[in-house]
C-alpha positions as CSV (number, residue, x, y, z in Angstrom):
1,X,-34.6,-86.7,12.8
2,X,-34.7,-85.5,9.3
3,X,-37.7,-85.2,8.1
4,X,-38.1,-85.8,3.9
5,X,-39.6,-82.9,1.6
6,X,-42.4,-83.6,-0.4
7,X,-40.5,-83.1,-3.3
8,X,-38.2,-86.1,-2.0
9,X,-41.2,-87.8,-1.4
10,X,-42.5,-87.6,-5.0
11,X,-39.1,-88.5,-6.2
12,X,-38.7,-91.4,-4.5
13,X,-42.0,-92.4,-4.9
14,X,-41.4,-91.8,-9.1
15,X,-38.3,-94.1,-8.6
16,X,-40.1,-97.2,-7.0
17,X,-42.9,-96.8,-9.9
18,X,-40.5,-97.0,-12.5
19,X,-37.9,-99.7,-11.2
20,X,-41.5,-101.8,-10.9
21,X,-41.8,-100.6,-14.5
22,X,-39.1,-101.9,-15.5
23,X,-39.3,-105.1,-14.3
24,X,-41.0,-107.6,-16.2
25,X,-42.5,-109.8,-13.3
26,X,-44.4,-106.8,-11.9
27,X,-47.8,-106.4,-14.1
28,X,-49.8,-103.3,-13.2
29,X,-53.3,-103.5,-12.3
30,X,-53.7,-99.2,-12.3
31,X,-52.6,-96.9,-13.8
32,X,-49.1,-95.9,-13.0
33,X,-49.5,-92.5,-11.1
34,X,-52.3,-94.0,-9.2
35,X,-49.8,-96.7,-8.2
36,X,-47.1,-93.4,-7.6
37,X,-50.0,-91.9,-5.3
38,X,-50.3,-95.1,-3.3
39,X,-46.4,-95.0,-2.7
40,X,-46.4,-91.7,-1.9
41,X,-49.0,-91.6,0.8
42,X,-47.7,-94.8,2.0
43,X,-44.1,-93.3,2.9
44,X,-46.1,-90.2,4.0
45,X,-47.8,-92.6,6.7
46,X,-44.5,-93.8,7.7
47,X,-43.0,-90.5,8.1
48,X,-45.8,-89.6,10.5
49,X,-45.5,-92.5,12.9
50,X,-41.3,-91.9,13.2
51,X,-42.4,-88.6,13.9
52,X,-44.4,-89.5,16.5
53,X,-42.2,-92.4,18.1
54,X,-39.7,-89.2,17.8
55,X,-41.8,-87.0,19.8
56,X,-42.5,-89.9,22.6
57,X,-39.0,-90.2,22.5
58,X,-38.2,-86.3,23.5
59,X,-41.4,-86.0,25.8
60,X,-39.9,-88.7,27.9
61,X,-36.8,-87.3,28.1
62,X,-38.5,-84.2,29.1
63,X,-40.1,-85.5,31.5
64,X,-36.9,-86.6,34.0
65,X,-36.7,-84.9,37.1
66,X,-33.8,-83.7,36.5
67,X,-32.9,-81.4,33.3
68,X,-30.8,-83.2,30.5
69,X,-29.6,-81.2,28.5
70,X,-30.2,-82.1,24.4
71,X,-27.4,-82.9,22.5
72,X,-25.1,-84.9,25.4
73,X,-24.3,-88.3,25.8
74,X,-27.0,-89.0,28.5
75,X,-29.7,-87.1,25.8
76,X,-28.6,-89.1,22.9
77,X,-28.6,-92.8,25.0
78,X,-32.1,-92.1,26.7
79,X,-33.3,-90.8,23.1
80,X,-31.6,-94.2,21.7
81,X,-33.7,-96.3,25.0
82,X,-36.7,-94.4,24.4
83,X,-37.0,-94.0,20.8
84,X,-36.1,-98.2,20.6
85,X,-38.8,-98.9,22.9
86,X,-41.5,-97.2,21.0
87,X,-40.7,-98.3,17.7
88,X,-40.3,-101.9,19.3
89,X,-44.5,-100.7,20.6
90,X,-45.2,-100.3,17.0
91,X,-44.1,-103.5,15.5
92,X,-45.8,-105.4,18.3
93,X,-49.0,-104.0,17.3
94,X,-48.3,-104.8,13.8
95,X,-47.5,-108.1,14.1
């Protein structure tokens, strides 16, 4: 999984703030970095819990009784099951 830069983070983050900018049904209520901080700890948060339904994902894997090695087909489908399952966790609890 690809994990985004900081720098990617702030651009991104710069984007949103100025396509809410630019639209005239969006009225800001704070000032616009502090709106650009919000966004960019928000997609911060979200990095850290695919990081962790990631790391699940591979501990589970890691935990078979018989070695799988990364990278082959039976890695990549119980990553796929495993990673699926605990994002599907996730959105339970947010729901």
């Amino acid at each position: 999984m690809n994990k985004l830069s900081r720098e990617k983070i702030h651009y991104l983050s710069k984007l949103i703030v100025n396509a809410l900018y630019q639209n005239d049904l969006v009225d800001f209520l704070d000032e616009p970095n502090e709106i650009r901080l919000a966004i960019f700890r928000a997609i911060e948060e979200e990095m850290k819990l695919y990081e962790q339904i990631n790391q699940k994902a591979r501990e589970k894997i890691a935990s078979q009784k018989k070695h799988i090695e990364e990278g082959s087909q039976e890695w990549e489908i119980l990553y796929r099951k495993y990673y699926n399952e605990e994002l599907s966790k996730l959105t339970k609890l947010s729901e």
